[in-house]
N, C-alpha and C positions, 0 to 999 in steps of 0.2 A: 868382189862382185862377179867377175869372171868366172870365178870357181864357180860359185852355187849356181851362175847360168848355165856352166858346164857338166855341172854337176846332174842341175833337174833335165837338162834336155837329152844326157844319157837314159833317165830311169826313165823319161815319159818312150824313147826308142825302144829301153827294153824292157818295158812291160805296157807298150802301147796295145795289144790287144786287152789285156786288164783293165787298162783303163778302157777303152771302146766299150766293151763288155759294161763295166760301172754307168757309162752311162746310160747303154741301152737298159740295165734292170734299172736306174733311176727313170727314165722315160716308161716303161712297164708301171713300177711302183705307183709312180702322179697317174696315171691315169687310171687305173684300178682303183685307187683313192678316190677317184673324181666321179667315178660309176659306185662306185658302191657307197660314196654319201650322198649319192641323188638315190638310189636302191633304199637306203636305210630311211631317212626323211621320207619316202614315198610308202613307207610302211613296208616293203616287198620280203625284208625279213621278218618271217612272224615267231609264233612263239615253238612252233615245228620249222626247222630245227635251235635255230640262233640261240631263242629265248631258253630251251632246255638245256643247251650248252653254260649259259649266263646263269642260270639256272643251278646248276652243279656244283659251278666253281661257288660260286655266291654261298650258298650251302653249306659246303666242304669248308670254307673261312670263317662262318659261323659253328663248326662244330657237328655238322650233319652231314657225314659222308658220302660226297655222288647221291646225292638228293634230287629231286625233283618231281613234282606234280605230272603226271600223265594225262592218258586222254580224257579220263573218267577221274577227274579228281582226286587220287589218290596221293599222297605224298609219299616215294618211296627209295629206295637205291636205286641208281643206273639201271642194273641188271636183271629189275624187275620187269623193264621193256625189252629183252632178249636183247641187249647189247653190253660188253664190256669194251669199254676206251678208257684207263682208266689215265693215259697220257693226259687228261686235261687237269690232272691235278699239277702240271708243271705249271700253268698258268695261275695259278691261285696268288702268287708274291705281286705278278706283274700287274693281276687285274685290282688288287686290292690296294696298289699305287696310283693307279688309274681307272678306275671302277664306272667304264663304261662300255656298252654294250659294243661299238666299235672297235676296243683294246686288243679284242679277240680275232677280229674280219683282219684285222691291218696287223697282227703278230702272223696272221696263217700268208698275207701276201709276200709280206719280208721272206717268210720264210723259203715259199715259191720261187722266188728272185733268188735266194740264195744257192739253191739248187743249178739254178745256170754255173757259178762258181765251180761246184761242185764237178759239174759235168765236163765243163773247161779240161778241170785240171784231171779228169779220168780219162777225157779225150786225149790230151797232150799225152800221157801217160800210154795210153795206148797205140797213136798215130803217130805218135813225137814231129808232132807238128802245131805250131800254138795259131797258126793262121787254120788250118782244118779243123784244130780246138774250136777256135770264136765259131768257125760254121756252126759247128753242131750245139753252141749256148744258143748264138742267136734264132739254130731252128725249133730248138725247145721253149724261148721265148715267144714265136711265132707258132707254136702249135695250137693250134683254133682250138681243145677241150681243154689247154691249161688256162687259156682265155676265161672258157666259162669257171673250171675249179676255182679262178680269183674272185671272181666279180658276180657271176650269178646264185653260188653257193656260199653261205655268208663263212660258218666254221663247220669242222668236225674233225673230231680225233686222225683220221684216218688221213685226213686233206696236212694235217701237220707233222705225224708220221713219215713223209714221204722226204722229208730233210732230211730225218733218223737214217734212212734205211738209205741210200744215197752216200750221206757220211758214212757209213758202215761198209759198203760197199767201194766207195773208192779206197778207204784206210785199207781195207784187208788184201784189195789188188796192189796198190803203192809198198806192204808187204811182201804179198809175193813175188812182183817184180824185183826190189831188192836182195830178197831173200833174205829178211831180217824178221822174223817172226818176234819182237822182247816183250818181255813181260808187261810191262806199260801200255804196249801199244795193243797187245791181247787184251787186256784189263779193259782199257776205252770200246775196244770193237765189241763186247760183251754185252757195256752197259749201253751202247746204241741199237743192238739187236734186241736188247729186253727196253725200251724205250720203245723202238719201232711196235713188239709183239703187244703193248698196252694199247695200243691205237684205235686197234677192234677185234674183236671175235674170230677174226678169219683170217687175220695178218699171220699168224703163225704158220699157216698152212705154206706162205710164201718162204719164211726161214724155215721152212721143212724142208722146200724144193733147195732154198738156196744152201743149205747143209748136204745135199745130196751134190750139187754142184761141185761144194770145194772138195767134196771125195773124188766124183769122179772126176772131174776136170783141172783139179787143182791139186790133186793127190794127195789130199793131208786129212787121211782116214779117220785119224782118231778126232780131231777137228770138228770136220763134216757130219761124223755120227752123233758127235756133243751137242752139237747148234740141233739137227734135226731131233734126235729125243730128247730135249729139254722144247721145243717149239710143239713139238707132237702132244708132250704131257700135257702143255697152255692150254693147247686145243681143245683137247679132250676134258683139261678142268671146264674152260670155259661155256663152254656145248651142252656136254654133258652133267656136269654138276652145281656150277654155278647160276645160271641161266633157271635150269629145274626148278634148283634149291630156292629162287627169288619169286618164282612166277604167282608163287599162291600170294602176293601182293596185290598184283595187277588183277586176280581172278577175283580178289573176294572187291577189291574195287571196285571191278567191272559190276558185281553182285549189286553191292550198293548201289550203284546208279542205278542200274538196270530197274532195282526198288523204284527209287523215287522217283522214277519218270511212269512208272508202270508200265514196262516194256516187256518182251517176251527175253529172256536168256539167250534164247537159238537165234537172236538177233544180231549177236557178234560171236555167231560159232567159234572163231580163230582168236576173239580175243582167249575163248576162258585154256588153249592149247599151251601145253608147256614150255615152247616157243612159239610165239606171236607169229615169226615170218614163214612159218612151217608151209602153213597152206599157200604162199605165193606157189608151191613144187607139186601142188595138187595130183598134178599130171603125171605125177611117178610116185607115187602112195601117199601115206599118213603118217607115216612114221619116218627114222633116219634108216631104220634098216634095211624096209620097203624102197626106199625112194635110192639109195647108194644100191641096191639089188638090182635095179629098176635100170639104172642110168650105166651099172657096166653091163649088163646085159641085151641091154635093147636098145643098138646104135643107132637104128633109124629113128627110133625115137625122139634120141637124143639129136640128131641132126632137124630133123624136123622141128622140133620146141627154140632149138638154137637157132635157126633164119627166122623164124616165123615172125607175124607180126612186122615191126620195122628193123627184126632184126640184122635182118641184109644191108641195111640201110647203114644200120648205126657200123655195123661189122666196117663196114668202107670207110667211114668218118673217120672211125679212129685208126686204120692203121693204114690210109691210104696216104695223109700226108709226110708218114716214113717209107714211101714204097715196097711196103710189105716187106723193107729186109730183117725186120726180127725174126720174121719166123725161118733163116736162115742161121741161127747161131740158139736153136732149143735149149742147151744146156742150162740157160737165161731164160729164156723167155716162158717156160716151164712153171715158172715162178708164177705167172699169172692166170694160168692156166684154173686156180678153181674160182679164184674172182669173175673170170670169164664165164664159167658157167653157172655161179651163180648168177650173174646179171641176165646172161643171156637165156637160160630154161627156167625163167622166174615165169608164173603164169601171172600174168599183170594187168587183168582187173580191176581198175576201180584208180589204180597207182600209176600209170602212165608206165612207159618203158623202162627198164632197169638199166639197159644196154645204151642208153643213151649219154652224148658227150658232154650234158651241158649239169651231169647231176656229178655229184659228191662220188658217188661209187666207181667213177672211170679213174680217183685218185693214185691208188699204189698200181694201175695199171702204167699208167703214166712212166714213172720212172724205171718201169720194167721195158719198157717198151724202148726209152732213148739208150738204156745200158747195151740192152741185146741190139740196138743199130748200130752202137759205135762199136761192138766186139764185131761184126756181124761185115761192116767195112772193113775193119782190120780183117779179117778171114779172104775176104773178097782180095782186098787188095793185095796180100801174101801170096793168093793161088794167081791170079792175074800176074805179077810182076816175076812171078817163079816161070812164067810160061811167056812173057814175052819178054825177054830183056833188055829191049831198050827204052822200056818205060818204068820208073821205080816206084816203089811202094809209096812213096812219101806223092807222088804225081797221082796216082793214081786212087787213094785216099782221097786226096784232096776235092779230085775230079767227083768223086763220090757224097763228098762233103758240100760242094757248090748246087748238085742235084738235088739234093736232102734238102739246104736252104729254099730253091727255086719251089719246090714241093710244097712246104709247109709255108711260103709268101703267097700262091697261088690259094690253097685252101683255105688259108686266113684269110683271105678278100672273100673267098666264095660262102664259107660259113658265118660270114660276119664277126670277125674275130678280131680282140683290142688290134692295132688303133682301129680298123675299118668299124667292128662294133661300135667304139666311143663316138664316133664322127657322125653313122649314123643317126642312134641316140641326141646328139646332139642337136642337130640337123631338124630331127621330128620333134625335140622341145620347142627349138624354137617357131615350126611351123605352130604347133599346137598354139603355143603362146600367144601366139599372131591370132589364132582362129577364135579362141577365148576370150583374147582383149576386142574384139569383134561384135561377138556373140554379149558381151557383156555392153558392149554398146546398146545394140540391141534389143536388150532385155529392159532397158530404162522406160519409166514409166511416168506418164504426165499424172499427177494428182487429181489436181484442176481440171481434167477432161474424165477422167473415170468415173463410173458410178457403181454402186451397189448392185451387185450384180454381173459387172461387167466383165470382161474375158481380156487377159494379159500372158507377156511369153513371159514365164520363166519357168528356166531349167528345172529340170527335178534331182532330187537328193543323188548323189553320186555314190554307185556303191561301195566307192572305199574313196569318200573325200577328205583330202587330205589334213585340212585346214582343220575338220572338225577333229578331226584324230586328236594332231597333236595339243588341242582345246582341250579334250577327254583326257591327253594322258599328263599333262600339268594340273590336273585338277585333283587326281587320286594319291591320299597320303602316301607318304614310305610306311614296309613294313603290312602295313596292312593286308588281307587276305583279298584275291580277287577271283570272280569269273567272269572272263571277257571274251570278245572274239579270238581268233588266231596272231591277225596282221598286228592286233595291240603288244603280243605277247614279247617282240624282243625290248621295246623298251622298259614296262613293267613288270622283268621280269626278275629285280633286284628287291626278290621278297620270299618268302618260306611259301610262297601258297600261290602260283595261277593256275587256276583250270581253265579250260576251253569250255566257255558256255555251251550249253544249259547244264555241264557239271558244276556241282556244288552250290545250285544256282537256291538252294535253301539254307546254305552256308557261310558261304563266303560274305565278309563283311561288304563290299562291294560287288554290285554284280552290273555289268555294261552292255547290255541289247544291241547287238546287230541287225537289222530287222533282213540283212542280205545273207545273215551267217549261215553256212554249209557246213564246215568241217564234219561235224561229225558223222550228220547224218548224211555223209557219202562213203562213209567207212561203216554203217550200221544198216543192213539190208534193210528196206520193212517197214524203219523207226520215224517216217516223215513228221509224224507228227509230236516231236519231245522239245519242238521249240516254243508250239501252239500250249501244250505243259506247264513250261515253264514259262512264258510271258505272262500263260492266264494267272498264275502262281503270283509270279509278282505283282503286277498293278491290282489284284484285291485282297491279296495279305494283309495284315494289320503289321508283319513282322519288317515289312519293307516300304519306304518311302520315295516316291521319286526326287532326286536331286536334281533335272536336267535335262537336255536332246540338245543333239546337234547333228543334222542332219540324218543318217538311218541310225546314229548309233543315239541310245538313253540311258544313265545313268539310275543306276536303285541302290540309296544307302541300306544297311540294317537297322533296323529302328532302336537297337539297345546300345547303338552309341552316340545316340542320343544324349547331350551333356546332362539331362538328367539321371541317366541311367535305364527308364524306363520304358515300356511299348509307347509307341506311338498310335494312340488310333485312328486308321486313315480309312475313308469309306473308299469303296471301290473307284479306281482312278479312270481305269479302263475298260469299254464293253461295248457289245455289240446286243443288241437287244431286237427282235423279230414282234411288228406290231404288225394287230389284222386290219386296225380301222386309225387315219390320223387325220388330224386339223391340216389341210396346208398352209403355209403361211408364203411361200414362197416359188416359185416352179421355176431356180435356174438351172438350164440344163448345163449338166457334166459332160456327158458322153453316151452317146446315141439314146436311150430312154431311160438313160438313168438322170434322175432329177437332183440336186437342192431343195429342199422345202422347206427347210425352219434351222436355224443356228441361234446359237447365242456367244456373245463375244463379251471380258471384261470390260471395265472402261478405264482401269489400270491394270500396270503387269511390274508387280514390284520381282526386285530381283534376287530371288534367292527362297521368292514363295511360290509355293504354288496356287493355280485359280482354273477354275473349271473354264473349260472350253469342251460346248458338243456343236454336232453337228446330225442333220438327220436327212434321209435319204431317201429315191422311191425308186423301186427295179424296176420298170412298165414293161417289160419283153425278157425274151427267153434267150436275149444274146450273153454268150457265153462271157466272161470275166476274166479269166484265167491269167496270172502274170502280171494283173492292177494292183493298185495300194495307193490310200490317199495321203496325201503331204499337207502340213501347215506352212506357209513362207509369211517371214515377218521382213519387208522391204522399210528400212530406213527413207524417213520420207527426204531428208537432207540429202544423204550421201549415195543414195540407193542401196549399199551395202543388205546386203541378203541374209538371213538367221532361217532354218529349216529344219522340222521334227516332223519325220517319216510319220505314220499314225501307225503304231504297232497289231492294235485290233483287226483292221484289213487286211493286215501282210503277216501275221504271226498268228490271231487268235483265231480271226473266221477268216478266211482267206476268201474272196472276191469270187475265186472261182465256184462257190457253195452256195452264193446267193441266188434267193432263187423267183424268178419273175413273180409281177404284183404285192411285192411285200415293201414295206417300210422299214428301213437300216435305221439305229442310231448310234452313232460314237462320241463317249464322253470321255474325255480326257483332261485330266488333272497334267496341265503343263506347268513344268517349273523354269523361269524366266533364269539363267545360267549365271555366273556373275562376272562371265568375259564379253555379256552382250551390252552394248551400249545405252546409256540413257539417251528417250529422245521418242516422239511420235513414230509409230511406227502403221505401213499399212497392211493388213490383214488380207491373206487369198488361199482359198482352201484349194490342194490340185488334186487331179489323178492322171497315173502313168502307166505304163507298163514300159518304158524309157525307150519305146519307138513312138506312142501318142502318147501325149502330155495336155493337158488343159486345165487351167488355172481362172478362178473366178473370184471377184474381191468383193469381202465382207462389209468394209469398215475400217477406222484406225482405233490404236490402244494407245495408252500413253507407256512407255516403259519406264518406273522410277529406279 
């Protein structure tokens, strides 16, 4: 018994910082777990990116290589959207053992964590010191963009690349410090540099720089030139002939859509470009040759494009909480140099900043940025102890190491970075929760006191409520073809087919109405109106049937899977209809002159049919509309419990803001009662919002069987 007490309490002495270390990437892990399965349940990963990732591997295990559906409904390879990673085919065994869309979030954070190891032991290696080691894992744990690469960016090739290259990087210095170049150990360094270069399109450019490294700084010429013209060749396949070779995918997709909605072409000039992200560089021509001509010739240019914007900003974020010492050891940090300006001379438009910490792209900067700090101490610390001697390297490092720590705990708290992120986050669930369970008090309504007609609070449809989501995405078979919003896209995204509505929205055997949905048409100049298109499309087709609503979002099956096989004929569900002379039957007001005057309500709502509900309307004044849309609320008369279908006609077909004084609206809606909604009297209140005013007025009750 003595023995093995003597025994463990030796190994926990000497390798007590390894173990410290373990626990701190377990304490990282659990809570990047803990954010990103409130992230994933809150929909926040949608089908850009997660779903397209989920999307490929899925694909590729059925026999469809680097597959997946784009913007415009296309089904194509990877590289039809100008990206090669084709690293995610490593994941294909793991996720097909576990075939859920988190498999992927929680293989890239291990992997993250792993990277501290990593660093440990290239620190050690370098400082020969395992207490200045732990500094610099636990500052790379605390570095506020690795925070967001775990938790706010779900996957991407490039985020799990960063293992590869890392591993690569320390094996090949653990080499040259020994001076044991063997066969074995070249063999491994090879297959992690051609692992890393799969990651994405631009990774090579980094093994170019770093082949130039081990020539010049490592002096193993023939080496250096091998890694750099085998990484040069990737490149230039990649860029240049793969990319090209795939695009007429995406163009003639783009075609087709551009068809069926009757849009103009010149409305996604950059989609029909032989790469896609061309035009972010607008600013330094059209082409690669223009734009590389452009950028070594005209450094003002170039300087100027690079701060602009938040670029200053972001420039400080990221390498403020290493105090700027990489850019004291270039040989390294060189490496990131075209990532950098890709992100940073992106002209960014419509895309939010490239240059920023909290996205996927700050990824391989990342571990370029801790390697050239710890070579970058070590240099520091060599000329400093060569010049004063009575302080040594190993103090002196260390002293450097404590700094670097203090740095990146301070910028963690300031940028909000795990744990101070998590705590926050926490913090404001539970105020919310608090304010909701409140608010829902509040919203309770007397039966017994209301009358027909009368005016009640409740909330309006939330633009991504959550409840209703995950109601929508249990309800839609496997397999099946879908077009839905974005935020659906990482869950249902384990199938050969999701487009981003209103693609494929004459196709897809399911199509899901967001009545809040944007995607597209914020990447499609011009195109406002291909939701109004596609809504009117569906609720008067004969080819589509409504299944459902819950909240902004509505269900449309295709009518030929139908268990008979055949069309369904459905008369028109949905509309808005402009009369010059009506009966009123009713005058309650909505909102400022706009009226109520005549409804009809069933007097059953069986579940899983549908039944006409309209409602009809009177403008009296010229007050503008803009940003309204009417809702149905079906309030449980027992439990108060709330049921809510946006009215698509107001918010998608004629939009509120069009309507035009003294005219008479009417909205006929074929609702179909869901079959997650409960049996039980329910009471009926038509609203309208623009979700700063809200006013809700009650019909009646329905029975729901």
């Amino acid at each position: 018994m003595n023995i093995i007490f003597q025994r463990t309490k030796n190994f926990v002495i000497d390798h007590f910082f390894e173990i410290a270390l373990f626990v701190l990437c377990y304490v990282f892990i659990f809570l990047s777990i803990r954010i990103i399965i409130t992230y994933y349940s809150e929909f926040a990963y949608g089908k850009f990116d997660l779903g397209n990732m989920i999307q490929m591997i899925w694909n590729t295990g059925h026999g469809r290589f680097m597959y997946l559906t784009d913007y415009f409904g296309t089904n194509m390879p990877r590289w039809g959207m100008s990206h090669v990673d084709p690293i995610l085919v490593l994941f294909v065994p793991l996720f097909f053992l576990i075939p859920h869309p988190l498999t992927l979030v929680l293989s890239k954070v291990f992997l993250l964590a792993a990277i501290a190891f990593l660093l440990f032991a290239l620190a050690n290696l370098k400082l020969n010191s395992k207490f200045a080691a732990f500094l610099v894992a636990l500052s790379y744990l605390l570095y506020p963009a690795l925070g967001f690469l775990a938790v706010r960016t779900p996957f991407h090739g490039v985020s799990v690349a960063t293992f590869f290259f890392v591993a690569a990087f320390y094996l090949f210095e653990r080499m040259y410090e020994n001076d044991n170049f063997s066969i074995k150990g070249l063999v491994f360094f090879w297959i992690l540099l051609i692992i890393t270069m799969s990651g994405k399109e631009q990774i090579p450019l980094y093994i170019f720089f770093y082949g130039l490294f081990i020539w010049l700084y490592r002096k193993k010429l023939k080496l250096g030139l091998s890694i750099s013209a085998v990484s040069l060749v990737w490149f230039v396949m990649a860029f240049f002939v793969i990319i090209p070779a795939f695009a007429h995918y995406r163009i003639e997709g783009y075609e087709r859509f551009a068809q069926s909605l009757n849009i103009s072409l010149d409305t996604g000039e950059n989609v029909t470009a032989s790469n896609y992200f061309l035009s972010r560089y607008s600013a330094f021509g059209d082409t690669y040759s223009e734009m590389l001509l452009n950028m070594a010739t005209r450094p003002r240019l170039v300087f100027n494009e690079f701060f602009s914007g938040g670029g200053r900003k972001d420039f400080t974020l990221t390498f403020a909480p290493v105090m700027f010492l990489p850019f004291l050891h270039p040989g390294t940090f060189a490496m990131a140099v075209p990532d950098l300006m890709i992100n940073y001379l992106a002209s960014t438009e419509g895309i939010g900043s490239m240059s920023r910490i909290d996205t996927h792209r700050i990824a391989m900067i990342i571990p370029v940025i801790f390697i050239s700090t710890i070579l970058s101490i070590r240099f520091l610390s060599n000329f400093l102890s060569s010049k004063q001697k009575k302080v040594s390297f190993s103090t002196i490092a260390t002293g450097f190491c404590v700094l670097l720590l203090a740095s990146n705990f301070y910028t963690s708290i300031r940028y909000e970075n795990i744990p101070i992120h998590w705590a926050f986050q926490s913090f404001r669930r539970r105020i919310l929760s608090f304010v909701s369970a409140s608010n829902h008090e509040e919203d309770n309504i007397d039966f017994s006191e209301i009358q027909v007609g009368g005016k009640a609070k409740i909330s309006p449809p939330m633009g991504r409520d959550i409840d209703c989501g995950w109601k929508i995405v249990n309800s839609i078979p496997d397999e099946v073809s879908v077009s839905g919003p974005d935020h659906l896209g990482s869950p249902l995204s384990l199938r050969e087919t999701y487009a981003i509505f209103p693609a494929l929205y004459k196709e897809a055997d399911y199509v899901i109405v967001d009545a809040f949905s944007s995607k597209l048409r914020a990447i499609l100049d011009g195109a406002d109106d291909i939701n109004q298109t596609a809504v009117s499309y569906l609720i008067s087709s004969e080819n589509y049937h409504s299944v459902g609503a819950c909240g902004n979002l509505s269900i449309y099956r295709r009518a030929s899977l139908d268990a008979d096989g055949e069309l369904t004929e459905v008369k028109i569900q949905e509309n808005i209809t402009e009369f010059e002379s009506y009966n009123e039957i009713y005058s309650f007001p909505i909102y400022g002159e706009l009226y109520l005057v005549d409804f009809y309500l069933p007097d059953e709502f069986t579940r899983g049919e549908s039944k006409e509900f309209s409602y009809t309307y009177a403008k009296k004044d010229s007050e503008h509309l803009g940003g309204f849309f009417f809702f149905t609320s079906f309030v449980d008369l027992n439990t108060q419990e709330i049921y809510q279908a946006a009215h698509l006609p107001s918010r998608n077909v004629v939009p509120m803001d069009s309507w035009s004084n003294n005219k008479y609206y009417v909205e006929i809606l074929a609702l179909t009662a869901p079959p997650f909604l409960d049996a039980g009297e329910y009471g009926i209140f038509v609203g309208i919002t623009n979700h700063i005013r809200t006013r809700n007025v009650f019909l009646g009750t329905v029975e729901v069987l």
